[in-house]
C-alpha positions as CSV (number, residue, x, y, z in Angstrom):
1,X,0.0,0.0,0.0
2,X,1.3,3.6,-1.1
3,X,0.3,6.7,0.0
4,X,1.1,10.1,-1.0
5,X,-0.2,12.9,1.0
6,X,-0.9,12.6,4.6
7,X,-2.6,9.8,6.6
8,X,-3.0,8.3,10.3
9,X,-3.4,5.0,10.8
10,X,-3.6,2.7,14.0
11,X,-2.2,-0.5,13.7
12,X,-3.2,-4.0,15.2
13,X,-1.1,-3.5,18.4
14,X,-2.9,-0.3,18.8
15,X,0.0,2.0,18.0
16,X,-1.0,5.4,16.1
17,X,1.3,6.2,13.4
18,X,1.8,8.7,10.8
19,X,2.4,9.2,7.4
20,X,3.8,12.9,5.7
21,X,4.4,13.2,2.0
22,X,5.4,9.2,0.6
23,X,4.9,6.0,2.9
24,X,4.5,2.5,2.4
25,X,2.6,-0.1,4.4
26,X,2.6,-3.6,3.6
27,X,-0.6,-4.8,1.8
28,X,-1.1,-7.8,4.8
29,X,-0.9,-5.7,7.4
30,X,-4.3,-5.4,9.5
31,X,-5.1,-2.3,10.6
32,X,-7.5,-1.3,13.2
33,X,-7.8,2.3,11.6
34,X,-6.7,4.0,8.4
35,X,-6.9,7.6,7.8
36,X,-5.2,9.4,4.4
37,X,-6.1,12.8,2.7
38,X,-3.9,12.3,-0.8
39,X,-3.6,9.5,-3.2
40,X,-3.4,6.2,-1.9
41,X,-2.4,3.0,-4.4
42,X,-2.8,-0.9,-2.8
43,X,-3.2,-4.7,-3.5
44,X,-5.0,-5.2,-0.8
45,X,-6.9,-3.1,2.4
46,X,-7.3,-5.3,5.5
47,X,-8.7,-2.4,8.5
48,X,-12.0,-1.8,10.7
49,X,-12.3,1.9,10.0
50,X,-11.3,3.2,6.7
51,X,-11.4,7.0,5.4
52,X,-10.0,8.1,2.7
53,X,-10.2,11.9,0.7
54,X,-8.6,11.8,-2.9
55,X,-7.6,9.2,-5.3
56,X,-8.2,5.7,-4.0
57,X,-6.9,2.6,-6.8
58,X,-6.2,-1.1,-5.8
59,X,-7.5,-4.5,-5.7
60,X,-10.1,-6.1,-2.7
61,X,-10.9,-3.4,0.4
62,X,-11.9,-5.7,3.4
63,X,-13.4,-3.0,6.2
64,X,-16.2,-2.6,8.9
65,X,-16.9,1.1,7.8
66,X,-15.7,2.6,4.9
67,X,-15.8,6.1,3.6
68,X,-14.5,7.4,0.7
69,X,-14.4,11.2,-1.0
70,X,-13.1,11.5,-4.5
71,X,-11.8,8.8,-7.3
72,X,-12.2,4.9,-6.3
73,X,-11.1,2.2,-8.5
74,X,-11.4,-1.4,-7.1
75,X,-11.5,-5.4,-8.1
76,X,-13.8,-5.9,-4.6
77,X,-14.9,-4.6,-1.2
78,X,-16.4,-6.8,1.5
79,X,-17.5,-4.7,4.7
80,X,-20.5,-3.6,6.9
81,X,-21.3,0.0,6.0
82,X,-20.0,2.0,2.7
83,X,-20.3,5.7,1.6
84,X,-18.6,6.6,-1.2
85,X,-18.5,9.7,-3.1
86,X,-17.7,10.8,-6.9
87,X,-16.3,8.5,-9.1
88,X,-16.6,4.9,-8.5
89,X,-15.2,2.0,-10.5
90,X,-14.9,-1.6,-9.5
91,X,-16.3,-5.2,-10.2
92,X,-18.0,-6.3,-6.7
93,X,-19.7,-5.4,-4.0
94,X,-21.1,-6.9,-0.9
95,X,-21.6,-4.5,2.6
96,X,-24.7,-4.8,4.7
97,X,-25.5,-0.8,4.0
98,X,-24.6,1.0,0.8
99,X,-24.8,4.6,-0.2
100,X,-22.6,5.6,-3.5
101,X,-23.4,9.0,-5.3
102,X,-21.8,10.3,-8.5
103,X,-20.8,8.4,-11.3
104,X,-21.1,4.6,-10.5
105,X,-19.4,2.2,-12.6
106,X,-20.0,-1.4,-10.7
107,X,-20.3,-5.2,-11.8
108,X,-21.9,-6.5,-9.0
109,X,-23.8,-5.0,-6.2
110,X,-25.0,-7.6,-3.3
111,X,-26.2,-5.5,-0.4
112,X,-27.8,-7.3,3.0
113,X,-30.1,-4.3,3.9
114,X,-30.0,-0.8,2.0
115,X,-28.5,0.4,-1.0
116,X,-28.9,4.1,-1.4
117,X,-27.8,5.4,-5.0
118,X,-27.6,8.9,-6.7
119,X,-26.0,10.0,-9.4
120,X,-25.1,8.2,-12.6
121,X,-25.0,4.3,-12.6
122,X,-23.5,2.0,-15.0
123,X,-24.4,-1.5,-13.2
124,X,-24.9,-5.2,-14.2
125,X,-26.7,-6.3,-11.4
126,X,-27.9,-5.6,-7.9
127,X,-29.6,-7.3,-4.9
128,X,-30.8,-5.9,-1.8
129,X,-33.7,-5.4,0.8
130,X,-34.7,-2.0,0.2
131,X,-33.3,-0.1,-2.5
132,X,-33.8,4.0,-3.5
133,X,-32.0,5.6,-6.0
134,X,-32.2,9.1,-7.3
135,X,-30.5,9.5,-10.8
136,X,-31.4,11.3,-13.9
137,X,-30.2,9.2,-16.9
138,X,-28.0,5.5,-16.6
139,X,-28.1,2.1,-16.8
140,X,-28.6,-1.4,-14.4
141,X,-28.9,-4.9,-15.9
142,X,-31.2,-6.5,-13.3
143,X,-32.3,-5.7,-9.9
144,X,-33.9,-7.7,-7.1
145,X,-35.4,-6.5,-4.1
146,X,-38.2,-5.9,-1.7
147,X,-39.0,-2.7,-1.7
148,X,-37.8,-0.6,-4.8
149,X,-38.2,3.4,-5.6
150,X,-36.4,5.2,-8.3
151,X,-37.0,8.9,-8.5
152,X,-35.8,11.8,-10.6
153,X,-32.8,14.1,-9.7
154,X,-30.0,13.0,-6.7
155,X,-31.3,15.4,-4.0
156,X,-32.6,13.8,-0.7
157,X,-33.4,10.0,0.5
158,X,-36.2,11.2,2.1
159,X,-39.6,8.5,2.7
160,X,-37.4,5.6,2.5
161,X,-39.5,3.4,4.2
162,X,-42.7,2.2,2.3
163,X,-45.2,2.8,4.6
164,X,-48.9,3.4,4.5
165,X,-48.4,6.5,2.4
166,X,-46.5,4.3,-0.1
167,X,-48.3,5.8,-2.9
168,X,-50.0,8.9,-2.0
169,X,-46.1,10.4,-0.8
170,X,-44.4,10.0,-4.1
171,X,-43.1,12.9,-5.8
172,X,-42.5,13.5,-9.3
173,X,-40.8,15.3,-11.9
174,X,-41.6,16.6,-15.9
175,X,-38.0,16.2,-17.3
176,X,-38.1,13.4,-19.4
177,X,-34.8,12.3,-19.0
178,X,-34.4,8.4,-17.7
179,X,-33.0,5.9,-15.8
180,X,-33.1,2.2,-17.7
181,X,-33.4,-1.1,-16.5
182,X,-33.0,-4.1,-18.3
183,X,-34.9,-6.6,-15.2
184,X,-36.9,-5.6,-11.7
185,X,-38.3,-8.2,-9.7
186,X,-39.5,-7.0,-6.2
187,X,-42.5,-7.0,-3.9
188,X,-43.4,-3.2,-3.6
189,X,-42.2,-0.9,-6.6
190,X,-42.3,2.9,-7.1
191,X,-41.0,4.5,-10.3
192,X,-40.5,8.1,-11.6
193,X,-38.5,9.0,-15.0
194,X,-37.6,4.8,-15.6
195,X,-37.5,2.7,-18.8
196,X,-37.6,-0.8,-18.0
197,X,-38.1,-4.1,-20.2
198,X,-39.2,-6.4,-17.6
199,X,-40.9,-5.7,-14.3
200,X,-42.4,-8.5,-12.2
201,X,-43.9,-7.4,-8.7
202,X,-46.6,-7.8,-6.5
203,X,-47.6,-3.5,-5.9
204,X,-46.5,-0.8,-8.0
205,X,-47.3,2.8,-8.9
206,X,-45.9,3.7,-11.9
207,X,-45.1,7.9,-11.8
208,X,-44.2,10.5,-14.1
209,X,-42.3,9.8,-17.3
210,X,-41.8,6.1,-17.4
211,X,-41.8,3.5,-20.0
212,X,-42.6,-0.2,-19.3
213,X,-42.4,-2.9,-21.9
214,X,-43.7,-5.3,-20.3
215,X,-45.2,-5.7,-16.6
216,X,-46.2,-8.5,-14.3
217,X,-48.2,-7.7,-11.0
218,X,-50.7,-9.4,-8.4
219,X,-51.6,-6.1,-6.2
220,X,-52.0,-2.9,-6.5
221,X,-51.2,-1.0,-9.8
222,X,-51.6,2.3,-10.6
223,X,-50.1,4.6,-13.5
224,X,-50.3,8.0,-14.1
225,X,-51.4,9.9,-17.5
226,X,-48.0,10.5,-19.2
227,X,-46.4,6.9,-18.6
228,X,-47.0,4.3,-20.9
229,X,-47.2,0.1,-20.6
230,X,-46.7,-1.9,-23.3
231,X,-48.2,-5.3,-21.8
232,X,-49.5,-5.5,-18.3
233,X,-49.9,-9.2,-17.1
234,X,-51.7,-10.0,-13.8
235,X,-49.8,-13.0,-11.7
């Protein structure tokens, strides 16, 4: 691991360390807490607390919490909670709790709990319990989910949990730019400014500027005025 800048990090003994202009740490080395503002190039990141502000490029990230501000380009990152911030490149991910804005270029997302997205995504496929993204054009292969709302514009997570209001709370906007998605399969769907091929659900409320190809539900459906359905199939 190479890091250029500055950066603190606590080591498995417990002993605080620091780094000023050029340092190197071995890529095995666990590390209870890691801390750089700078550039920072590795194989491999074994530590419990991780954040990092500036470029960030290596291989697999293995962390409890990990929080990242500015360029990240990774193979994979196994941990509990990640937030990362502008651009973000990598092949895998699996974390309990994920929240990524910017422009999001990922293989594989696996999340345990909550995946929070905004920005631009470029994905092949994603799983998670609950899942809310805010993005105004972009791609995703396939998602599966329980609960699933994809809105217009990368402003605020608010109403993230699908409650009674489900449908009455959702919000919507006339642009008619759009996120698309090849495949959605999940129990209770809200949608605003989304293509899609393929849904298959069992409640959904289609909003503002969608376009469905083709749609399987067993509940609750409802679609406003300016969206369109190409084939709705009840299950």
């Amino acid at each position: 691991m190479k890091i250029r800048g500055s950066g603190i990090y606590t080591d498995a003994t417990g002993q605080n360390r620091r780094i000023l202009g050029v340092g190197e740490l071995s890529d095995d080395e666990k590390l209870r807490e890691l801390k750089v503002s700078g550039n920072i190039s590795f194989d491999k990141i074994l530590c419990n607390d991780v954040r990092i502000s500036g470029k960030c490029k290596g291989g697999s990230i293995t962390a409890q919490d990990l929080k990242i501000s500015g360029g990240l380009s990774f193979d994979d990152i196994s941990c509990e909670e990640a937030y990362i911030s502008g651009k973000c490149e990598g092949k895998s991910v699996s974390a309990e709790n994920f929240s990524v804005s910017g422009k999001i270029e990922i293989d594989f997302l696996t999340i345990g709990k909550t995946l929070k997205l905004s920005g631009r995504p470029k994905i092949d496929s994603v799983t998670a319990d609950e899942i809310f993204i805010g993005a105004s054009d972009g791609f995703i292969g396939e998602i599966k989910c329980r609960n699933l709302k994809i809105f217009k514009g990368t402003g605020s997570f608010g109403g993230e949990i699908f409650g009674e209001n489900f449908f009455e709370n959702f919000l919507f906007n006339e642009s008619h730019s759009r996120i698309h998605v090849k495949k959605i399969d999940a129990e209770k769907i809200a949608l605003e400014s989304c293509a899609a091929d393929v849904i298959k659900c069992k409640d959904i409320f289609i909003g503002s500027n969608c376009a469905i190809e083709k749609l399987f539900v067993s509940g609750e459906c409802k679609i406003v005025a300016d969206s369109t359905v190409g084939e709705t199939i009840r299950t």
